[in-house]
C-alpha positions in Angstrom: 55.2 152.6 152.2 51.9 151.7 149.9 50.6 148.4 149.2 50.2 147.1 145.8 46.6 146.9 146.4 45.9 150.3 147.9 47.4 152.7 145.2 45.7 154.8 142.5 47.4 153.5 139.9 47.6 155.9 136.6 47.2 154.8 133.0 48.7 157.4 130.6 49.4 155.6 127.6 46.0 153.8 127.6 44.4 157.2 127.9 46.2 158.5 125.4 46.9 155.8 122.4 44.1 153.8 120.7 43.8 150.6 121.8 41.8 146.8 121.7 39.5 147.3 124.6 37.8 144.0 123.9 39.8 141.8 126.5 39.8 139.0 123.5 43.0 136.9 124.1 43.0 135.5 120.6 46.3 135.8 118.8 45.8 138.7 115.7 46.6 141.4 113.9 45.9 144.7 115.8 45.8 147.3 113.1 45.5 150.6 114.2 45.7 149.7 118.2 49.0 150.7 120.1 47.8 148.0 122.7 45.2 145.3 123.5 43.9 144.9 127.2 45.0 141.7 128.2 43.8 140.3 131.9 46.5 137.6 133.6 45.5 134.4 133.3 45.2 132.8 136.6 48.0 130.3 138.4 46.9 127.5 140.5 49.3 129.2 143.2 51.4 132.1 143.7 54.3 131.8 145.9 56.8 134.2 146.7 60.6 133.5 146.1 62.3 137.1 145.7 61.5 140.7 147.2 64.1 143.3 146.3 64.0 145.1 149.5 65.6 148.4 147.9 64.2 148.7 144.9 60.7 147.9 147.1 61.7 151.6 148.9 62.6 153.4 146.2 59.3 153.0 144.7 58.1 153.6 148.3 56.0 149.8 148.1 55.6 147.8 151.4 56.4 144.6 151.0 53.3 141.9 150.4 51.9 140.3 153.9 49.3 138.5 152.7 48.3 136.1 149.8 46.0 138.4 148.9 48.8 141.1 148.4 51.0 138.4 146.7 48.9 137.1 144.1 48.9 140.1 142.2 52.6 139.7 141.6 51.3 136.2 140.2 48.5 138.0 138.0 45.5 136.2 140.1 44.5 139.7 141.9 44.5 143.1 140.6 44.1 146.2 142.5 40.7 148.1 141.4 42.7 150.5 139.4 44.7 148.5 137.2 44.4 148.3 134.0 46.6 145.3 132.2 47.5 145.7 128.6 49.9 144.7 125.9 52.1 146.8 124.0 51.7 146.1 120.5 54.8 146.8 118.5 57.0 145.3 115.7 61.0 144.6 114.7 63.8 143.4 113.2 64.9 140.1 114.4 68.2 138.6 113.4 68.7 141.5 110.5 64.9 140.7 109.0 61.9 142.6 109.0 59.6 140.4 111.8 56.7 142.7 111.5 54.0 142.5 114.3 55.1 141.1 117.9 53.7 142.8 120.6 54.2 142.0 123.9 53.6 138.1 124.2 54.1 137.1 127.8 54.2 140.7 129.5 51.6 142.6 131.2 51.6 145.9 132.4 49.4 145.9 135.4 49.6 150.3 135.7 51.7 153.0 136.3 53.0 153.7 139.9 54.0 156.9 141.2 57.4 156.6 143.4 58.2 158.8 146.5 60.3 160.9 144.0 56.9 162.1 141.9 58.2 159.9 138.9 56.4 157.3 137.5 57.3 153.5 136.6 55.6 150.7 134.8 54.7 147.6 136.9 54.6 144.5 134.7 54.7 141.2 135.1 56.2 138.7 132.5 55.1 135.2 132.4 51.5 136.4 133.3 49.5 134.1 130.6 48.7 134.8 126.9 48.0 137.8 125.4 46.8 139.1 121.7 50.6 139.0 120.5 51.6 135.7 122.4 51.2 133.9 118.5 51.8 129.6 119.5 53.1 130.5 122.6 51.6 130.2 126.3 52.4 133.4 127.6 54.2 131.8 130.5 58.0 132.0 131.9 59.6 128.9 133.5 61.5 129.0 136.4 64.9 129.3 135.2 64.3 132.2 132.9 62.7 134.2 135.6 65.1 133.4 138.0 67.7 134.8 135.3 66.2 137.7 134.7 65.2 139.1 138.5 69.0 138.5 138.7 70.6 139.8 136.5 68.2 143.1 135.6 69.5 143.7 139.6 73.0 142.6 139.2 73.0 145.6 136.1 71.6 148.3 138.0 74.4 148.0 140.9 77.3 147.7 138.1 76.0 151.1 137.2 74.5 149.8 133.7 71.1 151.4 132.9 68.4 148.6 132.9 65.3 147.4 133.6 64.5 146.7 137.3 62.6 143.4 139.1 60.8 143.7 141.8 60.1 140.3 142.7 59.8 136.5 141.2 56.9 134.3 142.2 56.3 131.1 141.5 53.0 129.7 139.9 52.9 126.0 141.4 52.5 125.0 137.8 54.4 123.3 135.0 55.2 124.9 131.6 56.1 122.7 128.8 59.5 124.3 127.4 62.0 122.8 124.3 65.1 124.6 126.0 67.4 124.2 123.0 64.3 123.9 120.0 65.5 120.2 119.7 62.3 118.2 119.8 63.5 117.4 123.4 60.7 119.5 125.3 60.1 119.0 129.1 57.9 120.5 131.5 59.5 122.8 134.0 58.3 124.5 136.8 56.3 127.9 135.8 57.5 131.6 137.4 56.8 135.1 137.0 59.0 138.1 137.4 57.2 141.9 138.4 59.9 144.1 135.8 60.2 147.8 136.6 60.8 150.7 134.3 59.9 154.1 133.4 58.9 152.9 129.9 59.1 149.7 128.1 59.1 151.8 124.9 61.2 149.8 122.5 62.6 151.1 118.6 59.9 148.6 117.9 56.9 150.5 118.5 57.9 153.4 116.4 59.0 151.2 113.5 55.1 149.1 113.7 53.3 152.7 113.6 55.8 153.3 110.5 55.3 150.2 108.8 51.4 150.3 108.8 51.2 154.1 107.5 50.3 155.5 110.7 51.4 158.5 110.6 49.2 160.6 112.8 49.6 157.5 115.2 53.9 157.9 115.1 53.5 161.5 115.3 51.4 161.2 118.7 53.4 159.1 120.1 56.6 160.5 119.4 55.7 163.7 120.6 54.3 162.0 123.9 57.3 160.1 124.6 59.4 163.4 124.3 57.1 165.5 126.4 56.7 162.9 128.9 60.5 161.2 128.9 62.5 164.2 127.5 60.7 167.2 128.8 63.8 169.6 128.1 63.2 169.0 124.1 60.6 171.7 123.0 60.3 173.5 120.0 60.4 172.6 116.2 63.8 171.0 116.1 63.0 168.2 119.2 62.4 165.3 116.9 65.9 165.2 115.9 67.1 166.5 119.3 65.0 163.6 120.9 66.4 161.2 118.3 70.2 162.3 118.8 70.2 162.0 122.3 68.6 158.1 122.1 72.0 157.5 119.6 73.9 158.9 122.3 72.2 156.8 125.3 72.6 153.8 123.2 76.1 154.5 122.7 76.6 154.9 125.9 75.1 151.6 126.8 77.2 149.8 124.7 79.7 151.1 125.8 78.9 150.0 129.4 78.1 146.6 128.1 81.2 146.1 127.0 83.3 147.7 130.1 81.8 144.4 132.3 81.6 142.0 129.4 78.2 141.9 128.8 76.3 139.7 126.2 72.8 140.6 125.4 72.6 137.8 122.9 69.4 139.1 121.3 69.9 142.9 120.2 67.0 142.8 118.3 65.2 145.9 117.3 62.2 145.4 119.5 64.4 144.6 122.8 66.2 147.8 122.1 64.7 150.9 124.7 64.8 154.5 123.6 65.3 155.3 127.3 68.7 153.7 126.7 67.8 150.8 128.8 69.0 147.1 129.1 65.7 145.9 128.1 64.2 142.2 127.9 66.8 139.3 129.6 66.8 136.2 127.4 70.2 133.9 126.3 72.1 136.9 127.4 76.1 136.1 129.4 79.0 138.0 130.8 82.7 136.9 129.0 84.1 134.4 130.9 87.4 134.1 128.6 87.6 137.4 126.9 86.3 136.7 123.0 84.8 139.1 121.0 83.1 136.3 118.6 81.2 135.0 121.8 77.2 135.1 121.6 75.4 132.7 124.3 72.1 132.4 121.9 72.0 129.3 119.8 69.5 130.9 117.7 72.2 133.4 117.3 74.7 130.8 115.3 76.1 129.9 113.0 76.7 133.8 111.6 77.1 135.4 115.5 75.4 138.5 114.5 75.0 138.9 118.1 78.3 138.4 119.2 80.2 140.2 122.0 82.1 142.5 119.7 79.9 142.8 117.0 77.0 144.7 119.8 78.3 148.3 119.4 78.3 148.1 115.3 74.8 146.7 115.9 73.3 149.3 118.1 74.4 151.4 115.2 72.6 149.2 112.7 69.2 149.4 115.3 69.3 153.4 115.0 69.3 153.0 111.7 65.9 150.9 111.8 64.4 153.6 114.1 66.0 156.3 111.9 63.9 155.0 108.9 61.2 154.6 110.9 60.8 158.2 111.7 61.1 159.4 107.8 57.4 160.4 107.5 58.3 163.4 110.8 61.7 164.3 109.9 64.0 164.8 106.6 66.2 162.3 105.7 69.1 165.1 105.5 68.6 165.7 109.0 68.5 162.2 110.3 71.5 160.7 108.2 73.9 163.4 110.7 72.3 162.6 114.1 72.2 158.6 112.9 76.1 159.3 111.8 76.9 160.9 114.9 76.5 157.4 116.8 80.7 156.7 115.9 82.2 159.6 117.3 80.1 159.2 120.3 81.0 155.8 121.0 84.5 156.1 120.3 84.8 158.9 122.4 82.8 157.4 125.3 84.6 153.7 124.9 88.2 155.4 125.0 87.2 157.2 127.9 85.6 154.0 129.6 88.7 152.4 128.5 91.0 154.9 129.9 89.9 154.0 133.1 89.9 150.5 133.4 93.2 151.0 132.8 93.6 153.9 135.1 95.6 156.3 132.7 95.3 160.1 133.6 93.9 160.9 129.9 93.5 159.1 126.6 95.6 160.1 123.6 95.8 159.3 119.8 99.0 156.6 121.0 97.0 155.6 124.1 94.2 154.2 121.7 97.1 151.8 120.3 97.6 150.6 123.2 93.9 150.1 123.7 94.3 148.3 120.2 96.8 145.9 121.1 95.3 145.0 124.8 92.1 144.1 122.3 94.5 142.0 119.8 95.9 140.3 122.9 93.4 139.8 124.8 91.3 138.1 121.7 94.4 135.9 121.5 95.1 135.0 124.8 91.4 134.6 126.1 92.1 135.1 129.4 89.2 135.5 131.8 88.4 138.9 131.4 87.1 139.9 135.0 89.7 138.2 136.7 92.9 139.7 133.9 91.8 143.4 134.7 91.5 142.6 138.5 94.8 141.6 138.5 95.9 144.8 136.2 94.8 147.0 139.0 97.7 145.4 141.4 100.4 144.7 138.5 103.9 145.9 140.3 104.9 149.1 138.6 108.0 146.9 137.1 108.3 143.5 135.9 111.4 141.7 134.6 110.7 138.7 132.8 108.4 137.2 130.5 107.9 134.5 132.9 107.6 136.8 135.6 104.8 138.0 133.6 103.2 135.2 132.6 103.4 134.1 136.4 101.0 137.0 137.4 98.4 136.6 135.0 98.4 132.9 135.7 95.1 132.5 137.6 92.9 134.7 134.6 94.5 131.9 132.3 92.0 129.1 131.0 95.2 127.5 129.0 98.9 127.3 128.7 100.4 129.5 126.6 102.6 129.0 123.9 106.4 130.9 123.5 104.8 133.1 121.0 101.3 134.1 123.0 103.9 134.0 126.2 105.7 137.1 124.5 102.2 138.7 123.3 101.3 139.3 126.7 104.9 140.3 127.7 105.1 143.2 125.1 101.2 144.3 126.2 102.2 144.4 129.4 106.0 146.8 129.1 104.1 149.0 126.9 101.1 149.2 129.2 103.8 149.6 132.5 105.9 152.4 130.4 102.8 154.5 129.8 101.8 153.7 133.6 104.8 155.3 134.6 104.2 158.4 132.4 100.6 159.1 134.4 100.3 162.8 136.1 98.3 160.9 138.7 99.2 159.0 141.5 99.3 155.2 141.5 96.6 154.9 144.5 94.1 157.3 142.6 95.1 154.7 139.2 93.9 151.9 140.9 91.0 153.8 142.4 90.1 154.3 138.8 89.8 151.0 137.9 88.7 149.4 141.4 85.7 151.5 140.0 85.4 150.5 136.2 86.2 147.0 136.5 83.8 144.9 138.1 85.3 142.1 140.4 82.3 139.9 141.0 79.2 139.5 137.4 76.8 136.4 137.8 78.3 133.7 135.6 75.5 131.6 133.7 77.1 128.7 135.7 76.4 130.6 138.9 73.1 131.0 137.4 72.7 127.3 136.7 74.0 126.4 140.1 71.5 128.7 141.5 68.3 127.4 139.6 69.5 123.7 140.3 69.2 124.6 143.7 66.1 126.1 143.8 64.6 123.2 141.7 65.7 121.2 144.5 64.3 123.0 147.6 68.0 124.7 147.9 67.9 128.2 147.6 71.4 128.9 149.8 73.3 129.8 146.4 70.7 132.0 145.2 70.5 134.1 148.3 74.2 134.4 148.3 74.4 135.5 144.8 71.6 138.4 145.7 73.5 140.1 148.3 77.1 139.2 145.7 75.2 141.0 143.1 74.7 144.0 145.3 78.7 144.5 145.5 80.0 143.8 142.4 83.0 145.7 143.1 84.0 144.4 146.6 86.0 141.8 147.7 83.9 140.6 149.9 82.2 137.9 147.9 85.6 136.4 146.8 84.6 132.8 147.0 83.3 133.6 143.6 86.3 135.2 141.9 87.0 132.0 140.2 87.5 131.5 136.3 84.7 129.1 135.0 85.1 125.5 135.7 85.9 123.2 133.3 82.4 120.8 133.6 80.5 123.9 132.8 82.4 124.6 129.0 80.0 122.9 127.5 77.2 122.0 130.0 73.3 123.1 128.6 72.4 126.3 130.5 76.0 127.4 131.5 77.7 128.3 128.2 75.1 128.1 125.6 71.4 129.0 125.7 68.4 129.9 123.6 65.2 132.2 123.2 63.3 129.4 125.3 62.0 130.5 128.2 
């Protein structure tokens, strides 16, 4: 195991890309520049709150012993072959063009070479301004870092592709934050999360390079991010090739997204990765009651464009904005296909996905009507969607009554339910039983199916809130518990948490609802 301090770190993309070597921290216009150096500001102290152990050996990094060690994870040290810049890069925002954004509160710090000979990107968000920081500070607050460390871990053991964190510090300083952009604002106590990744390469950066005319810039860098994150893509045709397979990767992580009831509540263009990654935590939520009009992101309302349902017709939408960003290297008559290709490769995947949280042997053309109406019931019923398909997996292979029905759904169940949604659920679930009864598998390797695809613990935002209350207040039992939950989502073993939301935290700030504020 290396120490942060001790290892040669490497600087590729600097090496490579044009970039503002000036250090100046003055928010502007980088024309031209693919980054700006940009030195962390300095905390009054850094304090360590979170380590994760396994993602510490994976990268083959010994855990910080002394201050010295820990204050780079704070930004106030850097080892002597760091590097820190910001990524400079553009997007859509809400549907409209946003133009340049850049990184405005992370910092790589250098590229790290893991055990396995592959490289990540150390970089810590919350660090202090930077060229692209605009009004803002460049700081995080407590409760968005401690949302983020947890959940970009929480992902990774659900099997979702993500970004990692490797630890969350605390900066023994207050930030001055208007959680919901009220006129309300109040300092809160300041934090900064290490996030690891191969590449924080976002749709963004190709669409800024497109935007400004730079097309020997776009060119470079496409062909660098295929050679150096899709080296099997050679030849004349690898544009598109590279192109179709990020449709496919963001298919399939929409696809995931939606197989644990996951909310990004942002999809902009620039938080979307071409490595296919869940990229950039902000007013993001798991489903508790199953709605497909849910967004968490006040910022998001009144039109939801965000919304729970509406994410995989969105991921679409992004490729588009990335498509038409890489017009000047490819023909359009090429990119329209690959762009189009995006439906059947969703449908096909989301079927599949669906298939086995239901635990059916195959899918066929009638299975995806049943799919349909456990959609139309679900949307109708809003039961808590973790909980309804944990108890799927152990529905008796025969029930008699629609009270008998309604009976064993009754802890997913946030309200009563009328005679007519009574009888919804009770014609879902005969259907659903008669085609159980029709598998060509057995009923143990069903259920091992879905024990797999359906998650039976995800970090509620009330969890979350709990968790940061407690930490505010010198209590950090709950947030201990929820990192070693998080760790087996698919266990029983952390059942004190399987548990539909409570009723104070419907409408409480922070545990339903929340913003871009961090």
């Amino acid at each position: 195991m290396k120490s942060l301090s001790s290892e040669n770190y490497k600087k590729e993309f600097i090496s490579t890309f044009p970039g503002d070597e000036s250090g100046d921290l003055t928010p502007r216009q980088t024309p031209g520049m693919l980054y700006s150096k940009a030195i962390p500001t300095p905390v009054e102290k850094v304090t360590l709150l979170a380590w994760s152990e396994e993602l510490a050996t994976e990268l083959g990094i010994g855990k910080p012993v002394s201050q010295q060690e820990v204050d780079i994870l704070g930004g106030n040290n850097l080892a002597s072959t760091m590097h820190p810049y910001a990524a400079c890069y553009a997007g859509h925002q809400f549907g409209g063009w946003a133009g340049q954004l850049g990184d405005g509160r992370a910092i790589t710090l250098g590229e790290w070479e893991a055990p396995n000979n592959k490289y990540f990107e150390l970089q810590l968000k919350g660090a202090g301004p930077t060229p692209y920081s605009r009004r803002a500070d460049g700081r995080a607050v407590l409760r968005s870092s401690v949302r983020e460390y947890l959940m970009s871990e929480a992902m990774h053991y659900l099997g979702v592709p993500t970004t990692r964190a490797l630890s969350l510090v605390t900066t023994g300083e207050p930030v001055l934050r208007d959680m919901f952009y009220n006129g309300n604002a109040a300092y809160e106590a300041g934090a900064i999360v290490m996030r690891v990744a191969p590449s924080f390469l976002r749709f963004g950066n190709f669409e800024l390079l497109n935007a400004r005319k730079e097309t020997d810039n776009l060119r470079q860098l496409v062909d660098w991010t295929i050679s150096r994150y899709y080296p099997h893509l050679t030849g004349e045709g690898k544009v598109i090739s590279w192109f179709k397979e990020i449709v496919e990767r963001t298919a399939s992580l929409m696809v995931e997204w939606q197989r644990v009831g996951f909310v990004h509540g942002v999809m902009n263009t620039d938080n979307m990765s071409v490595l296919g990654l869940t990229i950039d935590y902000g007013p993001y939520s798991f489903l508790d009651d199953f709605d497909p009009d849910f967004t968490p992101n006040t910022t998001d309302l009144p039109g939801k464009r965000y919304a729970f349902g509406k994410q995989p017709s969105i991921g679409y939408w992004n490729l588009g904005c990335l498509a038409a960003a890489l017009l000047p290297l490819v023909e359009k008559d090429q990119l329209l296909p690959a762009l189009e290709s995006y439906k059947e490769v969703y449908w096909g995947k989301y079927y599949a996905m669906m298939g086995k949280k239901l635990g059916l042997d195959h899918v066929s053309k009638i299975d995806t009507d049943l799919i349909a109406q456990f959609e139309k019931t679900l949307a109708a019923l809003k039961p808590d969607m973790t909980i309804f398909f944990q108890l799927l997996i152990e529905l008796p292979l025969h029930m008699g009554s629609t009270q008998e029905v309604k009976e064993f759904f009754k802890t997913s169940l946030y309200k009563e339910l009328s005679t007519e949604e009574q009888e919804m659920l009770y014609s879902l679930i005969v259907n659903y039983l008669d085609r159980l009864n029709k598998n060509t598998i057995t009923r143990q390797y069903s259920q091992k199916l879905m024990r797999e695809a359906n998650p039976r613990f995800i970090l509620r935002n009330y969890l979350l809130h709990q968790a940061i209350e407690g930490l505010e207040k010198g209590e950090p039992d709950l947030f201990e518990k929820l990192q070693q939950a998080l760790k087996e989502p698919y266990s029983d073993k952390f059942d004190e948490f399987f548990t539909t939301r409570p009723d104070w935290a419907s409408q409480k700030a922070g545990c339903s609802m929340l913003s871009c504020s961090s």
